[in-house]
C-alpha positions as CSV (number, residue, x, y, z in Angstrom):
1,X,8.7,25.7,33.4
2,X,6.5,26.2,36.5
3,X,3.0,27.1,35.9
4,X,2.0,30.8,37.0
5,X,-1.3,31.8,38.3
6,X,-3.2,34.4,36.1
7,X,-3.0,36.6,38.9
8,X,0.3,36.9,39.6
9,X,1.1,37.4,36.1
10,X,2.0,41.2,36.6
11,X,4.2,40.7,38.9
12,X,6.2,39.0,36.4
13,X,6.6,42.0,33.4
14,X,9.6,41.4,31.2
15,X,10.0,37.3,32.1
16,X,8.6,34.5,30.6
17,X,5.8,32.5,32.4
18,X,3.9,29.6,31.9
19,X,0.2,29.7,32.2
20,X,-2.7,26.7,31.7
21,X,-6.3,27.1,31.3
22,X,-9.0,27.4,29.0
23,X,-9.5,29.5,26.4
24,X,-12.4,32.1,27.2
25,X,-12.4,34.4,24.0
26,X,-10.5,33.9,20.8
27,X,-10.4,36.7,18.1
28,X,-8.6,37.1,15.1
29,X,-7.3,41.0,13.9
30,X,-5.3,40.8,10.9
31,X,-2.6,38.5,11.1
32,X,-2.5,38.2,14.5
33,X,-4.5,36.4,17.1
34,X,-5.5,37.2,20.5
35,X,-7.2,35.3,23.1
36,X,-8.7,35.9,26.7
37,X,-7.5,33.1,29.1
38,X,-8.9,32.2,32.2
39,X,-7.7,30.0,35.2
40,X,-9.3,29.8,39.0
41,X,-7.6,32.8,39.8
42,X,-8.9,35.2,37.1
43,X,-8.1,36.2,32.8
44,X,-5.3,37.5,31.1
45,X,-5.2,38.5,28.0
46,X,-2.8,37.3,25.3
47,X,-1.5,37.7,21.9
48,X,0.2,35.8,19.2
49,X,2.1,37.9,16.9
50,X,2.2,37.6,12.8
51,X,6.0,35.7,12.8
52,X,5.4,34.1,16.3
53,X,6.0,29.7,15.9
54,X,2.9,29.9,18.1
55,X,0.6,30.9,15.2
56,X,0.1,27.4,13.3
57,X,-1.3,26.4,16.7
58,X,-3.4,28.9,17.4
59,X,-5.5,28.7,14.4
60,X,-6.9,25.7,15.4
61,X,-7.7,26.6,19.1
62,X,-11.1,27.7,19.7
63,X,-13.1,28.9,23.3
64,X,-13.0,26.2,26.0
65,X,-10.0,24.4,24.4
66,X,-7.6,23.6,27.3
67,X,-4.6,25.0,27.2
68,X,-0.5,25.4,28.4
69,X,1.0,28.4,27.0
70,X,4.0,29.7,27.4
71,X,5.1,33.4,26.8
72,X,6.8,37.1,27.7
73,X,5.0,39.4,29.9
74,X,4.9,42.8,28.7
75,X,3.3,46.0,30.0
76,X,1.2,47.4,28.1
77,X,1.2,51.1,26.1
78,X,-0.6,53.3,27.9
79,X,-3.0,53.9,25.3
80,X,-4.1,50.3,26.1
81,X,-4.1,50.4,29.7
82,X,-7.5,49.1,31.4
83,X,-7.5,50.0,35.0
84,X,-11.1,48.7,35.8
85,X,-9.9,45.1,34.6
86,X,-8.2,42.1,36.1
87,X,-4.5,42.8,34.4
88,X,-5.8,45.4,32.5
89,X,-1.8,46.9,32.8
90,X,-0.6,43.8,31.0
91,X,-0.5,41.6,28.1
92,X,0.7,38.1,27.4
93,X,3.0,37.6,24.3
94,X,2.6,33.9,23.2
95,X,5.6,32.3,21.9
96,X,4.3,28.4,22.3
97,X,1.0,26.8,22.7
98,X,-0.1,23.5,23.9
99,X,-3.2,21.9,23.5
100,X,-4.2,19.6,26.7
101,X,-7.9,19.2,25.8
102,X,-9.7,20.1,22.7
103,X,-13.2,21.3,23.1
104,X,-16.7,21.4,20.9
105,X,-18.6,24.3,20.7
106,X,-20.9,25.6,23.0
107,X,-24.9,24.9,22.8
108,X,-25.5,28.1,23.9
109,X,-23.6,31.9,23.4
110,X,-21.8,32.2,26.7
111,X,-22.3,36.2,27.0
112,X,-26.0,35.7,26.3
113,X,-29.2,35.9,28.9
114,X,-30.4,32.4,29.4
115,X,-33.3,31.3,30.4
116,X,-33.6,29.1,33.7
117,X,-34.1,25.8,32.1
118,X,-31.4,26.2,29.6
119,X,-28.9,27.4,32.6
120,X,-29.7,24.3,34.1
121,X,-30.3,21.9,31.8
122,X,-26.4,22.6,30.8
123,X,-25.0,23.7,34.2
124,X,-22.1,21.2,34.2
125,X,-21.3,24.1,31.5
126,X,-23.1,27.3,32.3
127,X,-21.4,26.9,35.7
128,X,-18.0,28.0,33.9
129,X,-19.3,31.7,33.0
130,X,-18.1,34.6,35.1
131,X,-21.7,35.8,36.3
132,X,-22.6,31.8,37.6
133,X,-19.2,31.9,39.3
134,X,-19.2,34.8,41.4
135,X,-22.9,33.8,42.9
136,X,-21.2,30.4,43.8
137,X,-18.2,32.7,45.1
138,X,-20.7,34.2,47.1
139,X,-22.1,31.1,48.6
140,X,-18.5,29.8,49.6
141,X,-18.2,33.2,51.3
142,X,-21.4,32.9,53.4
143,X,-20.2,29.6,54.2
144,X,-16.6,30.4,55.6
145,X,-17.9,33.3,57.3
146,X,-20.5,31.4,59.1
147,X,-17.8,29.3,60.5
148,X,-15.4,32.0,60.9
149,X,-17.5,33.9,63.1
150,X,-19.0,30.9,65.0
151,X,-15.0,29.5,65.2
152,X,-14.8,32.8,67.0
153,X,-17.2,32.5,69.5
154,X,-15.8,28.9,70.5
155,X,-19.2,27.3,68.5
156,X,-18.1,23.6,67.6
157,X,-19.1,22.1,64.5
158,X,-20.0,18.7,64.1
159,X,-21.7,16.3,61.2
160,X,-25.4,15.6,61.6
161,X,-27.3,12.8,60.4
162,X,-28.7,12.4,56.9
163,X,-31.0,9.1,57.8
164,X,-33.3,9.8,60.7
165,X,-35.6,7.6,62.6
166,X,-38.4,10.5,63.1
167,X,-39.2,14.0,61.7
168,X,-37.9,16.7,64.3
169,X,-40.3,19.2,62.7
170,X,-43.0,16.9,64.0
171,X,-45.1,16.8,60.7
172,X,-43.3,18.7,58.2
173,X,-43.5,16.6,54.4
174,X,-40.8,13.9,54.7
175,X,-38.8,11.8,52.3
176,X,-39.2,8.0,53.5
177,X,-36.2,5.4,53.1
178,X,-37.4,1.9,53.3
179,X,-34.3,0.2,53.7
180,X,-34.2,-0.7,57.5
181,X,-35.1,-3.9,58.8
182,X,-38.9,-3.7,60.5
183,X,-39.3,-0.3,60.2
184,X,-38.7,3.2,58.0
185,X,-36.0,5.7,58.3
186,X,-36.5,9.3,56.5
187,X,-34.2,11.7,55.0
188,X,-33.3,14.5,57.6
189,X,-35.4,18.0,57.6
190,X,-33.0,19.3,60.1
191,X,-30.5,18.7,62.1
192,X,-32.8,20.1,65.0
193,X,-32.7,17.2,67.5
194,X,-28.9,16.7,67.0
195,X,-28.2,20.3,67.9
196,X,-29.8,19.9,70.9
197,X,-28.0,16.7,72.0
198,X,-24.8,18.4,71.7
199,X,-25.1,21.0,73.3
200,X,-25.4,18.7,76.4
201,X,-21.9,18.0,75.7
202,X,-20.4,20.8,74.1
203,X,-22.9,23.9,74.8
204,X,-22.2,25.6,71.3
205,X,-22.0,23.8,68.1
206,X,-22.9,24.4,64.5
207,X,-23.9,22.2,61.9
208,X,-23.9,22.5,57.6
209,X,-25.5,20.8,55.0
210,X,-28.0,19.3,53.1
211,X,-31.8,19.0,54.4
212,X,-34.7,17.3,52.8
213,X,-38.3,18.6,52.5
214,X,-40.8,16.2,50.7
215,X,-43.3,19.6,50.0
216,X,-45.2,19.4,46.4
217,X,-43.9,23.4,46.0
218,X,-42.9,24.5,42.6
219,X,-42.2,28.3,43.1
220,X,-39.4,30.8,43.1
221,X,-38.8,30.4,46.7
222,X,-38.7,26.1,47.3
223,X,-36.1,23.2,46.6
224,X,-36.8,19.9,47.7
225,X,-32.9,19.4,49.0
226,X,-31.8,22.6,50.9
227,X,-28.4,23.5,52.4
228,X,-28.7,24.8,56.2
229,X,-26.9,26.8,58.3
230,X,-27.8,25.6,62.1
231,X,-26.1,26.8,65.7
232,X,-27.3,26.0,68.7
233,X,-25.7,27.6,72.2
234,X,-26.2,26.9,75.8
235,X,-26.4,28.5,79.0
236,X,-28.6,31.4,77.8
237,X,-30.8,33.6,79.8
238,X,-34.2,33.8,77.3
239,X,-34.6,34.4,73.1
240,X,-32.8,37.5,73.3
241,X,-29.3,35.9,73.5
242,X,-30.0,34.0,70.3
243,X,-30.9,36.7,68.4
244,X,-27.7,38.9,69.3
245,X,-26.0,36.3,68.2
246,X,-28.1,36.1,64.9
247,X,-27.7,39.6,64.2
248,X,-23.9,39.9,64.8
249,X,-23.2,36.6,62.6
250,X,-25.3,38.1,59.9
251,X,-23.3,41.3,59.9
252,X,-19.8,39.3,60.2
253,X,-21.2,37.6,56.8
254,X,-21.9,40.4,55.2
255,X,-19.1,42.0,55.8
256,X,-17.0,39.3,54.4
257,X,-18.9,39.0,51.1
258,X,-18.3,43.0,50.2
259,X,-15.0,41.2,48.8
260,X,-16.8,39.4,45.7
261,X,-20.4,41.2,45.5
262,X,-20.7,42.6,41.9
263,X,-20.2,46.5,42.1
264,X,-23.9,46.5,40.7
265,X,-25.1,44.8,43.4
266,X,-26.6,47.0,46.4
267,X,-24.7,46.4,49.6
268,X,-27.4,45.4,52.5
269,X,-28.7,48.4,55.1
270,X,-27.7,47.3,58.3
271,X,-28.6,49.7,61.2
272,X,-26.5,49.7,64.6
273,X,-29.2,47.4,65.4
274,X,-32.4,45.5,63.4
275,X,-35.5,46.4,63.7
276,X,-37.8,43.7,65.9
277,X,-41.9,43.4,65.1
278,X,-44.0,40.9,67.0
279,X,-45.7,38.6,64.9
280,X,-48.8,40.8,66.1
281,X,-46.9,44.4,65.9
282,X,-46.6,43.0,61.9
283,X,-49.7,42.4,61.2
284,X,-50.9,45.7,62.7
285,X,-48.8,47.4,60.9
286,X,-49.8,45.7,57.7
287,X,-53.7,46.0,58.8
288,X,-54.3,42.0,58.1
289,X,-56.1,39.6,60.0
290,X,-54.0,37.8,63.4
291,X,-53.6,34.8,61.5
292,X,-51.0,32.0,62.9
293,X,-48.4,32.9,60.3
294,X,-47.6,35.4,58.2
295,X,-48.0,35.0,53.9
296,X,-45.5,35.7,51.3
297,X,-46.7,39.1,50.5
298,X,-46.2,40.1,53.8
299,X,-43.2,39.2,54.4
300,X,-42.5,41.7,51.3
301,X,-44.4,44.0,52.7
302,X,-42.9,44.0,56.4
303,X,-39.1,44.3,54.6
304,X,-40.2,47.5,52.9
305,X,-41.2,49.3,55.6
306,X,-38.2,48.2,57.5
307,X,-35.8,49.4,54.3
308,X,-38.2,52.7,54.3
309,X,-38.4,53.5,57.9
310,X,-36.0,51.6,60.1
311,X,-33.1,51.9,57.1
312,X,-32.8,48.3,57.4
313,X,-32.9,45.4,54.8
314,X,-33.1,42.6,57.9
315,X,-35.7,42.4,60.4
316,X,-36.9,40.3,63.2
317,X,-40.3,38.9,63.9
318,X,-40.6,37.0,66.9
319,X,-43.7,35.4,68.9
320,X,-45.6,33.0,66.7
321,X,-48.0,31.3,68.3
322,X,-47.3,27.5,69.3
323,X,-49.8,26.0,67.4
324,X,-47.1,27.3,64.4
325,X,-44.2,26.1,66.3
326,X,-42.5,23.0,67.0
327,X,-43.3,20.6,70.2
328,X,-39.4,21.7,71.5
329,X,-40.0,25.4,71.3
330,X,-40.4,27.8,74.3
331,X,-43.8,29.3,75.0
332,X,-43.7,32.9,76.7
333,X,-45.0,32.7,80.1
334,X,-45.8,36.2,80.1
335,X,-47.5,36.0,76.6
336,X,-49.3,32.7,77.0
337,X,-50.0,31.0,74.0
338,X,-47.4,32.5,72.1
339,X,-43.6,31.4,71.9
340,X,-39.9,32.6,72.5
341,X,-39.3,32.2,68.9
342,X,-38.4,34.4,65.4
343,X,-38.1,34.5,62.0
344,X,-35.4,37.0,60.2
345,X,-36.7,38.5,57.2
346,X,-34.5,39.8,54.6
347,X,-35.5,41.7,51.2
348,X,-38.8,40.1,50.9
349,X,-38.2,36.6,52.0
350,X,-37.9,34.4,55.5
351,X,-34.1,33.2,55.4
352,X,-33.9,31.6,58.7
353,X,-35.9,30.9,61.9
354,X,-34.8,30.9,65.2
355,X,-35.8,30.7,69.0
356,X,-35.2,29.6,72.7
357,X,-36.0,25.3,73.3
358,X,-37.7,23.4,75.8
359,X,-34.6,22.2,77.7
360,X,-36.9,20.5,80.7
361,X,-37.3,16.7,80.3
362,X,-40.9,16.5,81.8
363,X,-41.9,19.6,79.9
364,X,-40.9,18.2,76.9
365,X,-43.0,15.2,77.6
366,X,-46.0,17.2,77.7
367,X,-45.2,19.2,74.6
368,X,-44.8,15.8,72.9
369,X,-48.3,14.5,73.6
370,X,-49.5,18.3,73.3
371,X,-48.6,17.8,69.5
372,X,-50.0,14.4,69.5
373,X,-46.5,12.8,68.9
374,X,-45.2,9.6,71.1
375,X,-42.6,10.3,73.6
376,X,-41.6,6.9,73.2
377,X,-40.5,7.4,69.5
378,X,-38.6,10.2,70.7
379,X,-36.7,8.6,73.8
380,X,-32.9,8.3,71.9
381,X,-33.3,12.0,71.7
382,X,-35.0,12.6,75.7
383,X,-32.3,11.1,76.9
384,X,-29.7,13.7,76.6
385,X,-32.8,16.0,78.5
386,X,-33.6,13.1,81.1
387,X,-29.9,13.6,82.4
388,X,-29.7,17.7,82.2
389,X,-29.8,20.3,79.5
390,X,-29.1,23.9,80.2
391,X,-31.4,26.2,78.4
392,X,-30.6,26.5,74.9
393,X,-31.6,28.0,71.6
394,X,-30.9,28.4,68.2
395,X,-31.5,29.0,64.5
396,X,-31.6,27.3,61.1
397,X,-30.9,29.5,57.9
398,X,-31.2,28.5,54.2
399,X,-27.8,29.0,52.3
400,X,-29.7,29.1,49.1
401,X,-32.2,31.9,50.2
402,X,-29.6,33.7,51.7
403,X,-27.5,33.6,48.7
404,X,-30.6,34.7,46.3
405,X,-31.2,37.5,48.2
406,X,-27.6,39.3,48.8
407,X,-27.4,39.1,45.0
408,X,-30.7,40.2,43.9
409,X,-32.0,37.1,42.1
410,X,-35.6,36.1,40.8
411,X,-35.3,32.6,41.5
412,X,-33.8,30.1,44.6
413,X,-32.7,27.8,41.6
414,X,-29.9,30.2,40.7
415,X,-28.5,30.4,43.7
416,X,-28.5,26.2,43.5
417,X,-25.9,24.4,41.7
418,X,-27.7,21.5,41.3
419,X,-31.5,22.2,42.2
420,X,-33.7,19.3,43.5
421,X,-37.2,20.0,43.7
422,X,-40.2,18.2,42.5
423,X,-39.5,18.9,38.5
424,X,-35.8,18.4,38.3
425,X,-33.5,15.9,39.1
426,X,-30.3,17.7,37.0
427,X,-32.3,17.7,33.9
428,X,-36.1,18.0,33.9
429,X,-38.4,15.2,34.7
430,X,-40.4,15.6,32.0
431,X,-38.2,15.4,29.5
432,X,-34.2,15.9,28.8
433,X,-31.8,17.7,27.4
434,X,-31.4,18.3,23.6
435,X,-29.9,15.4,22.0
436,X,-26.3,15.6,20.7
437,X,-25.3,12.2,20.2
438,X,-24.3,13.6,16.5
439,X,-21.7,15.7,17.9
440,X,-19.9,13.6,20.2
């Protein structure tokens, strides 16, 4: 018989199916027993009656065990109806059982609060519970609507690097590969200089995935492997362009995610348009010292009174000052000293940065030396600017960050499936996972 997906189950009252997946609840009630099963497209629950062949079977079934079952599908009494659940209108009467895969028993209680370490120290599990699943729902979400809307607005996308010659951040903590003959490569902290090359070919492309940052940060906010979303777009008049585009993506995203966001989950505020500070205007606001950059706290700060006053979980801060920026970044002619560049800030937290680029070769000769770097160990990338560039711009936003912060979690780990930072490599560094060699 051909298997069914749980979800299409009621469309199928009064035949008999075939269903496989794993058991997700198994309870016994007087001589009968009824389980909860659960496949990629959602649960059903089922029931195996007191004179049903199926029951011999059964009893030895327990949660996780993989299963085929095959059964009637029968609506249920309207006493039992549950309209606020997935097939809540139906019920699954087993009449055969098969086991594919038996299963041992979890180290942990699968409806309890876990702490961070345990989640992860057990994710090739924990990953399987509904709440874990719907945040990595999420995250596929952000991701196809990124492309989606950049699809739309005839963006290309294209596969950056991994191995690099030189840091495009100019500086930024870097992981070094000594593998090359004669010389060191590094793992990639952006596909920044990439970007830019292709634009000179195909004026707007987009980029996604991993990113490395060699940073000694252990904090709620920090991986050491990061997953980035980058575009980068051509022909542009200043900054401004960029951050249309910014804003519109971000609403296209967020309107694509309403579909699997928890009910319990806030929806963002997005006003007709998001509020913009200068880096300046911020920190007047906030009554701090003009520092270079602005600190955790006040990035919390600025996305309070944004929420309070402009109605507005997202908000832009633009113009920090070159010495902040990279060597490629555009300074503002008209506000010398500072630069055509941004940051969105979204519930209390940076989640990408942004700006208009240096797109004239002698220019970004000077900017080079400027940031005591060597133009010569920059010439592969010069050459696409050597032969013309139109101006350009663009951002790079973290997927993790992003994810964390539509969902309302404490930590960046969560919103990681595997977290790399400086303590954990799958399991911790300083130590492992409880030891079951005794149950296996």
């Amino acid at each position: 018989m051909e298997r069914i997906l749980i979800k299409n189950l009621a469309g199928h009252i009064g035949k008999n199916v075939s269903i496989s997946g794993w058991v997700d609840v198994r309870r016994n009630q007087g001589k009968m027993v009824f389980f909860d099963f659960r496949d990629r497209s959602g649960k059903v629950q089922g029931v195996v009656l007191p004179k049903s062949h199926a029951l011999e079977d059964a009893k030895e079934i327990r949660n996780e065990y993989v299963v085929r079952v095959e059964g009637m599908v029968n609506a249920r009494p309207e006493k039992n109806i549950q309209h606020d659940k997935q097939n809540g209108t139906i019920e699954l009467e087993i009449l055969s059982i098969e086991i594919l895969s038996s299963a041992h028993s979890l180290p942990f209680d699968n409806d309890a609060d876990i702490n961070l370490d345990t989640l992860l120290d057990y994710r090739p599990l924990t990953v399987r519970r509904e709440r874990e699943q719907t945040i990595f729902k999420v995250q596929h979400e952000i991701t196809a609507g990124f492309r989606e809307y950049l699809d739309q607005n005839d963006f290309t996308e294209f596969q950056a690097p991994k191995l690099v010659g030189s840091d495009a951040e100019g500086g930024a903590a870097v992981f070094k590969v000594e593998y090359f003959k004669d010389r060191s490569a590094y793992l990639a902290t952006s596909p920044q200089l990439y970007k830019q090359m292709m634009v000179g070919a195909f004026e707007r492309v987009y980029a996604i995935g991993p990113q490395f940052r060699a940073e000694k940060h252990s904090t709620t906010r920090h991986l050491n492997e990061i997953s980035m979303l980058d575009f980068e777009m051509g022909f542009i008049e200043d900054y401004t362009d960029i951050m249309r585009m910014t804003e519109n993506m971000l609403k296209h995203i967020t309107k694509r995610i309403a579909r699997c966001v928890p009910e319990n989950i806030a929806p963002p505020l997005i006003p007709q348009s998001f509020p913009i500070l200068t880096l300046r205007q911020a920190q007047e606001l906030l009554k701090i010292p003009q520092e270079p950059d602005l600190e955790p706290e006040h990035e919390r700060k600025l996305c309070e009174w944004a929420k309070k006053e402009k109605k507005s979980d997202f908000i832009f801060i633009t113009h920090y000052p070159v010495s902040k920026r990279p060597f490629y970044t555009m300074e503002d002619t008209g506000n010398p000293g500072f630069t055509k560049s941004f940051d969105v800030l979204f519930r209390g937290i940076e989640i990408l940065s942004g700006g208009q680029r240096v797109h004239n070769y002698d220019m970004l000769i000077e900017k080079l030396r400027a940031k005591k770097l060597e133009p010569e160990k920059f010439s592969f990338y010069l050459m696409a600017f050597k032969y013309g560039m139109p101006p350009h711009g663009g951002i790079g936003m973290g997927l993790e960050r992003l994810t964390q912060k539509y969902l309302g979690l404490d930590n960046v780990k969560e919103a990681t499936l595997f977290p790399r930072d400086m303590n954990r490599i799958d399991v911790l560094l300083s130590s492992s996972i409880p030891d079951e060699s005794n149950d296996i």
